[in-house]
py3Dmol code that shows the C-alpha trace and the ligand (Angstrom):
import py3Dmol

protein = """\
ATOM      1  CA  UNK A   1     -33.775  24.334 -64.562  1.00  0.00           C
ATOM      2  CA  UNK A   2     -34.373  20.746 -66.103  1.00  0.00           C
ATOM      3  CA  UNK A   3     -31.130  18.920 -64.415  1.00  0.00           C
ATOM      4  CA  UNK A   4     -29.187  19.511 -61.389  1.00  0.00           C
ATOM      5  CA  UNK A   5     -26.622  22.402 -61.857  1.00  0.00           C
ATOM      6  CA  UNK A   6     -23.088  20.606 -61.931  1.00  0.00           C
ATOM      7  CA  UNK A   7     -20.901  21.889 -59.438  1.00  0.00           C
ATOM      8  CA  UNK A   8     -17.478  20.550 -61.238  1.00  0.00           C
ATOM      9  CA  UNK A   9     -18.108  22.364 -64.110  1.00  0.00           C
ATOM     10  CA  UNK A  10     -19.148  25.615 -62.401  1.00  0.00           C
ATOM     11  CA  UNK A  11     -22.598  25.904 -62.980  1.00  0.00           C
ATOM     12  CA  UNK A  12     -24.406  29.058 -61.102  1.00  0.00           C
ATOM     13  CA  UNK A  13     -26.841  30.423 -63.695  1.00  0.00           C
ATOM     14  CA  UNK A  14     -27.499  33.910 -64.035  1.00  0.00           C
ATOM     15  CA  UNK A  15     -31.124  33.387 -63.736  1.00  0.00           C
ATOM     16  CA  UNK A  16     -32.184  37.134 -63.292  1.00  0.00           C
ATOM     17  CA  UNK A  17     -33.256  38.648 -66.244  1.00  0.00           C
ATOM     18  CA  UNK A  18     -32.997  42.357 -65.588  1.00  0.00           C
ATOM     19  CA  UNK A  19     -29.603  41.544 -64.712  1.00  0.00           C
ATOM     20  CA  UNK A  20     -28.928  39.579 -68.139  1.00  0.00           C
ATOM     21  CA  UNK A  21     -30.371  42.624 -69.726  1.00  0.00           C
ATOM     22  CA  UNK A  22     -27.853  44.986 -68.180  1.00  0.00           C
ATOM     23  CA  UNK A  23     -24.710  43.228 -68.426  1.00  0.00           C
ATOM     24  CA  UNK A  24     -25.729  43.093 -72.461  1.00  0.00           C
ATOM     25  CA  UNK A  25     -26.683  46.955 -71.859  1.00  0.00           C
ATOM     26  CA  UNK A  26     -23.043  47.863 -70.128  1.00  0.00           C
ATOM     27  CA  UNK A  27     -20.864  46.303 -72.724  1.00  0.00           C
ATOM     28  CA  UNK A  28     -22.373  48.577 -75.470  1.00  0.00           C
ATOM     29  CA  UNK A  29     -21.836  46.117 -78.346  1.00  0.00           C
ATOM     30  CA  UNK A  30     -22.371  47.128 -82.029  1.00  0.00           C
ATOM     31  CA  UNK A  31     -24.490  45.437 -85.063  1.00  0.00           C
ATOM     32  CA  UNK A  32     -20.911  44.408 -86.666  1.00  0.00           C
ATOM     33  CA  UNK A  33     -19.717  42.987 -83.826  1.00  0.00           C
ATOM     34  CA  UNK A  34     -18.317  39.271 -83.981  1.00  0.00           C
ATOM     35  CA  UNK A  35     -18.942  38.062 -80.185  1.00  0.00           C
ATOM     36  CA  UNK A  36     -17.701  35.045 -78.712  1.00  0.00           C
ATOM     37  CA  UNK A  37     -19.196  33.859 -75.383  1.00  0.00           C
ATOM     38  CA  UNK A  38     -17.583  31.582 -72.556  1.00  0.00           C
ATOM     39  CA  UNK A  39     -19.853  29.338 -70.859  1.00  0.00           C
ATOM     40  CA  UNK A  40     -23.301  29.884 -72.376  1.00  0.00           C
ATOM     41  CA  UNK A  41     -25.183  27.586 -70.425  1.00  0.00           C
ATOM     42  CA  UNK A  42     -28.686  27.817 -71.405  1.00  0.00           C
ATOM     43  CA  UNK A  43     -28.219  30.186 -74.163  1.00  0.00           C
ATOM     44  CA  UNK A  44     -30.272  32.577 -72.361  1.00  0.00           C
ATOM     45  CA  UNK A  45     -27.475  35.546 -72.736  1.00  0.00           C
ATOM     46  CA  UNK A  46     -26.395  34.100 -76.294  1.00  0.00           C
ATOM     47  CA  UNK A  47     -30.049  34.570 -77.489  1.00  0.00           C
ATOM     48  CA  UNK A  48     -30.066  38.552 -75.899  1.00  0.00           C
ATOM     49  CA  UNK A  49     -26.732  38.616 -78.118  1.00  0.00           C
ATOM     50  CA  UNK A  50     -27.972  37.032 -80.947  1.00  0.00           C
ATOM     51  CA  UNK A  51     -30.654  39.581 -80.691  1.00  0.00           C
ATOM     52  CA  UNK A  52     -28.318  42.372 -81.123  1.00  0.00           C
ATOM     53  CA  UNK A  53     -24.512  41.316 -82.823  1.00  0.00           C
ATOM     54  CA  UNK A  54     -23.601  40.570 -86.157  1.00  0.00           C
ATOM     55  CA  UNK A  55     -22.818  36.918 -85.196  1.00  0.00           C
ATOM     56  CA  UNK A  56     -22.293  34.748 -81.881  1.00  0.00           C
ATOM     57  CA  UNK A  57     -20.128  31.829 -81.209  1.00  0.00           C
ATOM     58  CA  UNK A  58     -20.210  30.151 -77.652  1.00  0.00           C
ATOM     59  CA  UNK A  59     -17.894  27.610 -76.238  1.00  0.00           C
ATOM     60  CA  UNK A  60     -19.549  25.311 -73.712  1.00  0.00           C
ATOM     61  CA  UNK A  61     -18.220  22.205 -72.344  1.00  0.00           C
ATOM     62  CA  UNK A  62     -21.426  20.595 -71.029  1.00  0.00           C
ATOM     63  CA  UNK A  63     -22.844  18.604 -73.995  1.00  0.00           C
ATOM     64  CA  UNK A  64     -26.237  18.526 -72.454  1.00  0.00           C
ATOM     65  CA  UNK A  65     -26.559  22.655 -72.244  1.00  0.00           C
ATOM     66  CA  UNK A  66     -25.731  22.211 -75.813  1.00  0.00           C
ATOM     67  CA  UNK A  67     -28.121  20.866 -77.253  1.00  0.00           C
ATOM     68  CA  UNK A  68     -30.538  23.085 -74.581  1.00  0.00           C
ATOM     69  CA  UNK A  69     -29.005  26.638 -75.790  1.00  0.00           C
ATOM     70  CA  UNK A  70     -29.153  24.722 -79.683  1.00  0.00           C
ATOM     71  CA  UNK A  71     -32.530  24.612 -79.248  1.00  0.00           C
ATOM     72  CA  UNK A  72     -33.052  28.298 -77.524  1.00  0.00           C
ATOM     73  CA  UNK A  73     -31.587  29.609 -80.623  1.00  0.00           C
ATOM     74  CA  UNK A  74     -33.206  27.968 -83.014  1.00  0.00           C
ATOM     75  CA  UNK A  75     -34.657  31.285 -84.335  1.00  0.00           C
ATOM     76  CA  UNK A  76     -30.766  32.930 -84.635  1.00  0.00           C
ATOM     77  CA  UNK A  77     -29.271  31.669 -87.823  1.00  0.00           C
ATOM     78  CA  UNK A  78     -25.904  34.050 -86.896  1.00  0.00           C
ATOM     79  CA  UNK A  79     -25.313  31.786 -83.810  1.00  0.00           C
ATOM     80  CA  UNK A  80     -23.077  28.456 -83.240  1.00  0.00           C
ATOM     81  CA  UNK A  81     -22.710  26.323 -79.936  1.00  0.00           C
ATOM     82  CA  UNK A  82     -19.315  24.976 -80.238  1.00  0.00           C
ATOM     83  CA  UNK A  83     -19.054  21.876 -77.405  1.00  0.00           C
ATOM     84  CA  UNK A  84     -15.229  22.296 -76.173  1.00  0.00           C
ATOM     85  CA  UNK A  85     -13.240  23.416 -73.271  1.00  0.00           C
ATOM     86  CA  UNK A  86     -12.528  27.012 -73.444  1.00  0.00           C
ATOM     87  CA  UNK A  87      -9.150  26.454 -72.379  1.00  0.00           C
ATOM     88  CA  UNK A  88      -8.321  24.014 -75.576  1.00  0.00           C
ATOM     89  CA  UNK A  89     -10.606  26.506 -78.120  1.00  0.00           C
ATOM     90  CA  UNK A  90      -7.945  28.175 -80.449  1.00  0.00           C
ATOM     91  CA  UNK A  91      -9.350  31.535 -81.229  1.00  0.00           C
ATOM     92  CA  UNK A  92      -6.946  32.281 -84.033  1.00  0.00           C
ATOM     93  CA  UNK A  93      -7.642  29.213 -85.745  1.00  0.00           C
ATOM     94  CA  UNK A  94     -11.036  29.244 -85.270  1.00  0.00           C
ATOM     95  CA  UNK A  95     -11.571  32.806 -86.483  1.00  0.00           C
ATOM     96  CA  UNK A  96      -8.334  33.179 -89.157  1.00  0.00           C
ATOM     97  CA  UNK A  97     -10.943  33.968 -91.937  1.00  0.00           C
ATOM     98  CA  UNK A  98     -12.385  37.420 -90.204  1.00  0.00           C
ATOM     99  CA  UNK A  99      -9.760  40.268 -89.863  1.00  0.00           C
ATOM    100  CA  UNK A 100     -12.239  41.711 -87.523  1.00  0.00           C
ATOM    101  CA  UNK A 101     -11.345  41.723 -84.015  1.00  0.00           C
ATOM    102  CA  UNK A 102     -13.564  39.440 -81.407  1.00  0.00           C
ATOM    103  CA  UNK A 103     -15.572  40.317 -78.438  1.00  0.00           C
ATOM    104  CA  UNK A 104     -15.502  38.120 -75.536  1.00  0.00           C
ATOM    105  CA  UNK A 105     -18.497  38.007 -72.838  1.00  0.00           C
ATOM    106  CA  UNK A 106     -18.825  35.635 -70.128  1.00  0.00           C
ATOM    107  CA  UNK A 107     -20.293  34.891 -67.036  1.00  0.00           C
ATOM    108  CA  UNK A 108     -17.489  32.412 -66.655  1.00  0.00           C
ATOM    109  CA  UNK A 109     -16.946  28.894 -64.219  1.00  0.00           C
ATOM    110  CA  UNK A 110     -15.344  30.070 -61.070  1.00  0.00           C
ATOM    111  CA  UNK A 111     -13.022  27.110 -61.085  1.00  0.00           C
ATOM    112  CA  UNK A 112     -11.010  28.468 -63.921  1.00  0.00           C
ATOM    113  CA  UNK A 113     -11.207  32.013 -63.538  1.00  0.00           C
ATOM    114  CA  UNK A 114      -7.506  33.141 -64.044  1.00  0.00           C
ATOM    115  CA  UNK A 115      -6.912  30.052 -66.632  1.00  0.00           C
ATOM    116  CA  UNK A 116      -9.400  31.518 -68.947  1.00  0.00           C
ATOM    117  CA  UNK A 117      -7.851  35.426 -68.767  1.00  0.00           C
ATOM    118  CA  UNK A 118      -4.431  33.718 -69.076  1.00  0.00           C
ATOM    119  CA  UNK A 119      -5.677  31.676 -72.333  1.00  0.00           C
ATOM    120  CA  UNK A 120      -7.527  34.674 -73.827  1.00  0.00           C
ATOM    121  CA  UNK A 121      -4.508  37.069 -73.129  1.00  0.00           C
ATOM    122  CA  UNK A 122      -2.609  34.186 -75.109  1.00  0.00           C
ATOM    123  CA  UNK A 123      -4.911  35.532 -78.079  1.00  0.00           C
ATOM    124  CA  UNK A 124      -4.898  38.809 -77.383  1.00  0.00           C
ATOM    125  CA  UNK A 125      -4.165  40.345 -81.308  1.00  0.00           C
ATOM    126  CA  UNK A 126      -7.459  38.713 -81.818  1.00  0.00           C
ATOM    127  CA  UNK A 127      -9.422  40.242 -79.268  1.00  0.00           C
ATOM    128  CA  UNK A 128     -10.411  44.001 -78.569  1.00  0.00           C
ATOM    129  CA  UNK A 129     -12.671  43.834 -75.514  1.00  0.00           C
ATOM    130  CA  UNK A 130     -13.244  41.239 -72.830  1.00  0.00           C
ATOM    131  CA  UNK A 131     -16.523  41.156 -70.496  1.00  0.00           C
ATOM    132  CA  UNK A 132     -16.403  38.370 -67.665  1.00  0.00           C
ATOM    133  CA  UNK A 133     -18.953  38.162 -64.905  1.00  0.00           C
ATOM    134  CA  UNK A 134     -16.967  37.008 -62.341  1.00  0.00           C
ATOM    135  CA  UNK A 135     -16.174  36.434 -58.323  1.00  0.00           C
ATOM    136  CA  UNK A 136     -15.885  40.075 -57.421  1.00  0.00           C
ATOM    137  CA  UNK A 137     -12.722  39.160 -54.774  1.00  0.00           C
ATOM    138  CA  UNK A 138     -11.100  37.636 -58.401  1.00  0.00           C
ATOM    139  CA  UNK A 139     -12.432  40.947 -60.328  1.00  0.00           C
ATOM    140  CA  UNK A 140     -11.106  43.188 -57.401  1.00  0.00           C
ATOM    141  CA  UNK A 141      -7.815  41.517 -57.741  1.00  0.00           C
ATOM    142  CA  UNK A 142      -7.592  41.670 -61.406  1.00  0.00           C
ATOM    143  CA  UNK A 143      -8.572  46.187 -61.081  1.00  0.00           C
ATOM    144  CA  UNK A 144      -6.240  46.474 -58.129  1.00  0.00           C
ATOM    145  CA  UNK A 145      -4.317  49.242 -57.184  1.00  0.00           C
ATOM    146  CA  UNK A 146      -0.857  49.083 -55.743  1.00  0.00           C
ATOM    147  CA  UNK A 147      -0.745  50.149 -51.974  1.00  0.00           C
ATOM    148  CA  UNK A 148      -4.339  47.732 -51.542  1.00  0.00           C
ATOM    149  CA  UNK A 149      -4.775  43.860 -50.109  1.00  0.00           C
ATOM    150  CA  UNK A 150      -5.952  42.945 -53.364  1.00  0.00           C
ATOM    151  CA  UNK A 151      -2.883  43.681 -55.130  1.00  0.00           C
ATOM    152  CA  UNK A 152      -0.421  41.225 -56.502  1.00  0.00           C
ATOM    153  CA  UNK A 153       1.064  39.711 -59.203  1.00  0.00           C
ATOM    154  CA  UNK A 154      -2.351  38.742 -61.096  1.00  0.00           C
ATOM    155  CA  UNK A 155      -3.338  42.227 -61.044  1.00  0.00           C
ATOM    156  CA  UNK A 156      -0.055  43.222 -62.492  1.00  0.00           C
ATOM    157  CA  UNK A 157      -0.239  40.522 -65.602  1.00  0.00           C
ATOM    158  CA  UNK A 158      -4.231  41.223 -66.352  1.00  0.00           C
ATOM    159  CA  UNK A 159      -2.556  45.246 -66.445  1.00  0.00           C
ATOM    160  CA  UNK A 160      -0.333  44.976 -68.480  1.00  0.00           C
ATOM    161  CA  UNK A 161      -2.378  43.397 -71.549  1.00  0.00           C
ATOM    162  CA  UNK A 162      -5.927  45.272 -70.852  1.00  0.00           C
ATOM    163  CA  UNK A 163      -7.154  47.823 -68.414  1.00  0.00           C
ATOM    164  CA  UNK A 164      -9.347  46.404 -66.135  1.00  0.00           C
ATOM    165  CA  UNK A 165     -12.576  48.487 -65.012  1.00  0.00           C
ATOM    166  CA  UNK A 166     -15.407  46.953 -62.559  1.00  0.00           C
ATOM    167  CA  UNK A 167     -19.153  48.247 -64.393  1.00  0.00           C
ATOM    168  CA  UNK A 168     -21.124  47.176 -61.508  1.00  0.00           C
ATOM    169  CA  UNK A 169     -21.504  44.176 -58.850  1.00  0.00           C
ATOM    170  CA  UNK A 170     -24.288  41.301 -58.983  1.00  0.00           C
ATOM    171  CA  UNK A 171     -25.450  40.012 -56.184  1.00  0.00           C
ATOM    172  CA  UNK A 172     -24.963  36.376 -55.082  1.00  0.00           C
ATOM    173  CA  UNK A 173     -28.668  35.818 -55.054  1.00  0.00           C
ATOM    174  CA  UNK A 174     -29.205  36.373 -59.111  1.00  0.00           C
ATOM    175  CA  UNK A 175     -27.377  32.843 -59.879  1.00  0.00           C
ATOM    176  CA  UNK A 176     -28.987  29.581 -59.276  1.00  0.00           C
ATOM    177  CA  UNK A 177     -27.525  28.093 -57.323  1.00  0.00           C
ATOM    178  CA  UNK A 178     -26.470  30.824 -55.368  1.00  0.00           C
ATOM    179  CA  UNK A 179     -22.612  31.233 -55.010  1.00  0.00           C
ATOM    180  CA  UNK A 180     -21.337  32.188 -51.513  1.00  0.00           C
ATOM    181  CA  UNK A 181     -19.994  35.045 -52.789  1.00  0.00           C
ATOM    182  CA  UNK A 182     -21.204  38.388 -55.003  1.00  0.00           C
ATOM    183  CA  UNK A 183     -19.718  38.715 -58.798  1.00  0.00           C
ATOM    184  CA  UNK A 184     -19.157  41.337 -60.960  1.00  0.00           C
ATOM    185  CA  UNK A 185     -18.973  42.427 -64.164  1.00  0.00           C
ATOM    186  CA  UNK A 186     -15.675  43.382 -65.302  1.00  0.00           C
ATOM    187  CA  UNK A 187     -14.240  45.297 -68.525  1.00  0.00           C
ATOM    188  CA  UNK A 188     -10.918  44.423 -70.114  1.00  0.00           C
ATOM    189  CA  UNK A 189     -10.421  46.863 -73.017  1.00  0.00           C
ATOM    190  CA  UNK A 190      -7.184  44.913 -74.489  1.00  0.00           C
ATOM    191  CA  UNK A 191      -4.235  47.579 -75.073  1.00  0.00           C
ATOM    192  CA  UNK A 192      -2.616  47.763 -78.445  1.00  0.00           C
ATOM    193  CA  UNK A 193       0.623  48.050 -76.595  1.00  0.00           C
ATOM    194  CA  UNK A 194       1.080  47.184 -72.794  1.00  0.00           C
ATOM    195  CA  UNK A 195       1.282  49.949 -71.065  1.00  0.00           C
ATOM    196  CA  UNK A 196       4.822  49.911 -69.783  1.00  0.00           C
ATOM    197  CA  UNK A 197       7.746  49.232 -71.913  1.00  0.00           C
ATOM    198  CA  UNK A 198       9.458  45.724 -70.928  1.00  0.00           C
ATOM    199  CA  UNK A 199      12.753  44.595 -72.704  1.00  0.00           C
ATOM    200  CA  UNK A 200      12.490  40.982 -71.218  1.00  0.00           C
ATOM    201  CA  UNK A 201       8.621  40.133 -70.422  1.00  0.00           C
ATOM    202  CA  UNK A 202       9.598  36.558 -69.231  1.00  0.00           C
ATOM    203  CA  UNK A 203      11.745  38.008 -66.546  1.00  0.00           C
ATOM    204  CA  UNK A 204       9.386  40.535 -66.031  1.00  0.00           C
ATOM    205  CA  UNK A 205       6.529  38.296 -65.101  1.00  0.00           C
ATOM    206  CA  UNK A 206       9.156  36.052 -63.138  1.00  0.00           C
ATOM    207  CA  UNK A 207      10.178  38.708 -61.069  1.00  0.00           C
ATOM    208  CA  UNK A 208       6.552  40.103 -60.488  1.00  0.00           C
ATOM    209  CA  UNK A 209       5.186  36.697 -59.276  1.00  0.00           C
ATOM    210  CA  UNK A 210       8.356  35.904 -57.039  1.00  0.00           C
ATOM    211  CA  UNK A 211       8.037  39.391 -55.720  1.00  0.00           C
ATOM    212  CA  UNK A 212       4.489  38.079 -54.202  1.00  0.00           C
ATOM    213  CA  UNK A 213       5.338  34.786 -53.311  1.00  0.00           C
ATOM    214  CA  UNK A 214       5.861  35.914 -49.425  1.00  0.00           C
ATOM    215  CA  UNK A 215       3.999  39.517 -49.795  1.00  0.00           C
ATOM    216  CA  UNK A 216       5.441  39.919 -46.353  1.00  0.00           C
ATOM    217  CA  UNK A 217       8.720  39.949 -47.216  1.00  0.00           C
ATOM    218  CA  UNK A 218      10.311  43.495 -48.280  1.00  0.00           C
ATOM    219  CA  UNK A 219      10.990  43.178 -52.017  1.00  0.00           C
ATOM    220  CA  UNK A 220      14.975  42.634 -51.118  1.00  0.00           C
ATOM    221  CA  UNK A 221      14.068  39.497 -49.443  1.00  0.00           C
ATOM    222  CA  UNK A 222      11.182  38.016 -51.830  1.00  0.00           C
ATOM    223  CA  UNK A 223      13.862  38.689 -54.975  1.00  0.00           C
ATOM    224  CA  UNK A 224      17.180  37.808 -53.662  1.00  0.00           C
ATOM    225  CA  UNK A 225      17.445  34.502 -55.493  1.00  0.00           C
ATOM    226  CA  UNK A 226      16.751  36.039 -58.771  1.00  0.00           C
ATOM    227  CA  UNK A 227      18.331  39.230 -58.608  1.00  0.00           C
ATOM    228  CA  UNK A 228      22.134  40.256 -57.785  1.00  0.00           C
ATOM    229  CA  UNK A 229      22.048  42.509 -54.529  1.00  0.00           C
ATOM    230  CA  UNK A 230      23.684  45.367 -56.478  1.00  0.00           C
ATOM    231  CA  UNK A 231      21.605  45.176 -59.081  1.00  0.00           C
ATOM    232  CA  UNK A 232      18.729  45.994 -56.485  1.00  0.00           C
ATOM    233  CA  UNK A 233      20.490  48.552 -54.706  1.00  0.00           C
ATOM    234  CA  UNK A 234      21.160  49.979 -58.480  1.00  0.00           C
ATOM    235  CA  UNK A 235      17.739  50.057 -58.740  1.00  0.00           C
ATOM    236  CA  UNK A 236      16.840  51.412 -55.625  1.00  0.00           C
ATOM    237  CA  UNK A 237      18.940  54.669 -55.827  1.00  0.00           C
ATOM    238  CA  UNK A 238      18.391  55.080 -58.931  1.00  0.00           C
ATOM    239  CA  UNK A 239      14.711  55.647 -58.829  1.00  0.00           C
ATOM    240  CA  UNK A 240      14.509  56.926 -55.218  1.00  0.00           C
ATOM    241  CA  UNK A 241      12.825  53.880 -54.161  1.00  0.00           C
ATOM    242  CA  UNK A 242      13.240  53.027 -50.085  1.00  0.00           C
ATOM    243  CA  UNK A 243      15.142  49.383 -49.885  1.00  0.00           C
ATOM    244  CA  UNK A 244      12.522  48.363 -47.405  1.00  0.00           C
ATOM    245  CA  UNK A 245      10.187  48.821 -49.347  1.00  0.00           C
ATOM    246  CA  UNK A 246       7.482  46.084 -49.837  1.00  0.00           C
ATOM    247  CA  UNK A 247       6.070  44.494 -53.276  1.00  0.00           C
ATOM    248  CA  UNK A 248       2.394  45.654 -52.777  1.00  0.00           C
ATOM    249  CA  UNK A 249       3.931  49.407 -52.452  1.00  0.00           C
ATOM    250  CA  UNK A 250       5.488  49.089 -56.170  1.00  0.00           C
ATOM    251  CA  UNK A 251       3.675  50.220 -59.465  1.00  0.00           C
ATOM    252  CA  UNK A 252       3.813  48.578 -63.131  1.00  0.00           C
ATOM    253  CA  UNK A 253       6.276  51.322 -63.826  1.00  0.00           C
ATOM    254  CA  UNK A 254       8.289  50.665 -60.941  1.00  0.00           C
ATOM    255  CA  UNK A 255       8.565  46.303 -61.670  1.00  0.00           C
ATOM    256  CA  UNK A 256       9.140  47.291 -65.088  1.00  0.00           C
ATOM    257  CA  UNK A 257      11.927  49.696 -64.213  1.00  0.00           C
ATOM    258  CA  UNK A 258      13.483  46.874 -62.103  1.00  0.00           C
ATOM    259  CA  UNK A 259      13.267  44.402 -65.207  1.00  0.00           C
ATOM    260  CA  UNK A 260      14.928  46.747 -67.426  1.00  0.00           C
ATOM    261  CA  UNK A 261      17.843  47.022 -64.568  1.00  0.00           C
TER     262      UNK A 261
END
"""
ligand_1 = """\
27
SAM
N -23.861 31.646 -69.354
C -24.675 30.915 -68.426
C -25.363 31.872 -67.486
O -24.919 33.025 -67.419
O -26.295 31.478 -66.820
C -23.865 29.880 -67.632
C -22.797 30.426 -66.739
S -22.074 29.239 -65.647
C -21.362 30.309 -64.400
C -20.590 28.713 -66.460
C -20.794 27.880 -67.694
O -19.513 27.510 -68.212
C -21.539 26.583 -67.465
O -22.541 26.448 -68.432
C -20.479 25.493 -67.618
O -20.975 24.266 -68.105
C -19.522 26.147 -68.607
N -18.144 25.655 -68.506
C -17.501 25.148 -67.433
N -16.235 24.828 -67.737
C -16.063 25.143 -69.055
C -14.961 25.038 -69.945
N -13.785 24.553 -69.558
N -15.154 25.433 -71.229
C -16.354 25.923 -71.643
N -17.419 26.048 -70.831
C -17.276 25.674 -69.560
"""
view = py3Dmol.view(width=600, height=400)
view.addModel(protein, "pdb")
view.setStyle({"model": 0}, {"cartoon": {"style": "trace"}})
view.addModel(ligand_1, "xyz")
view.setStyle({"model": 1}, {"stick": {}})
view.zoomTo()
view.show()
């Protein structure tokens, strides 16, 4: 490393190479692909990419690792190092001219974890696949199952656009500097459709994040100052679900039942 990782802008390298190779490996990406990477640092993934894609774009914020990756791909005429925030880069601007559908890869800043899945669900008819080395608690969250600790309302959003599948974890000790925690990589195949039928998605997303506020709380509680009592208890009988019964306990199906009550 030539200058002192910033911690601000979330700076743990993925310094082991067998590792690089295999997260490039696991997301099985194609000569035609169009890939767009978050965070390339040092270019060292962008130039494995490079190596293999139709063409590369990577958003970095650090002006310095700029010019560093500019200069590691020197050699890869279908690569570009844009310098902006990833959370102010307009995909569908930026890539009107190709029909094609992008690929996203990252081994993203920790600091901005669910801004950057919120912003790329944002372009989500632009996007077909999503890779993101990540914090494996976030990545657990994001593939959770109802009924688990890690369940809530982020795993419920990040469901209903893609379907969320861990490939494999990464130990703590192949980033410099070392994280206190493992990552993983994780898979977002974006759906075509999301996978439950909504009529009102704002509500839907309002009532699945107020359902969590208190996760304590039984669902009658955490929703009583968005949702009429009978309306509940309509909902309740109607799909056999126990009134007691708490948020973590209830499926995609079942919140999107409830929003269609
Ligand atoms: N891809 C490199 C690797 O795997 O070693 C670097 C990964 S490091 C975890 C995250 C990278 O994201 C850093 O290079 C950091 O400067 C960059 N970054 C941080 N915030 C960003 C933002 N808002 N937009 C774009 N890049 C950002």
């Amino acid at each position: 490393m030539n200058v002192r990782p910033k911690k601000r802008l979330g700076q743990n390298f993925l310094v082991d190479k067998n590792i690089q190779k295999k997260i490039v490996r696991a997301c099985e990406f194609k000569d035609s692909d169009i890939v767009l990477e978050i965070g390339s640092g040092y270019g060292e993934l962008t130039k494995l990419l490079a190596g293999i894609v139709h063409q590369v774009f990577a958003v970095e914020i650090d002006p310095f690792l700029c010019e560093s990756s500019k200069d590691n791909l020197k050699d890869f005429s279908n690569s570009r190092i844009i310098n902006q925030d990833i959370l102010k880069f307009d995909l569908k601007k930026y890539f009107h001219e190709t029909e094609q559908k992008i690929k996203v890869i990252g081994n993203i800043p920790y600091y901005i974890s669910s801004p950057i899945i919120e912003h790329l669900i944002k372009f989500k008819d632009k996007i077909d696949n999503i890779f993101i080395t990540t914090q494996k608690e976030f990545a657990l969250r994001m593939s959770a199952n109802p009924g688990s600790k890690e369940y809530g309302s982020f795993s419920l959003f990040t469901q209903y656009y893609t379907e969320p599948k861990i490939l494999f974890l990464i130990k703590k000790l192949s980033f410099y500097p070392a994280p206190k925690i493992d990552s993983a990589l994780i898979n977002m195949k974006v759906r075509q459709e999301p996978i439950v039928k909504v009529k009102d998605e704002k509500l839907f997303f309002k009532i699945t994040r107020s359902a969590f506020n208190q996760r304590r709380k039984t669902l009658r509680n955490s929703l009583s100052n968005i949702i009429p009592a009978r309306k509940l208890e309509q909902f309740f009988s109607e799909y056999g679900i126990p009134c007691n019964i708490r948020p973590e306990d209830l499926s995609l199906q079942d919140f999107a039942n409830l929003t269609n009550t």
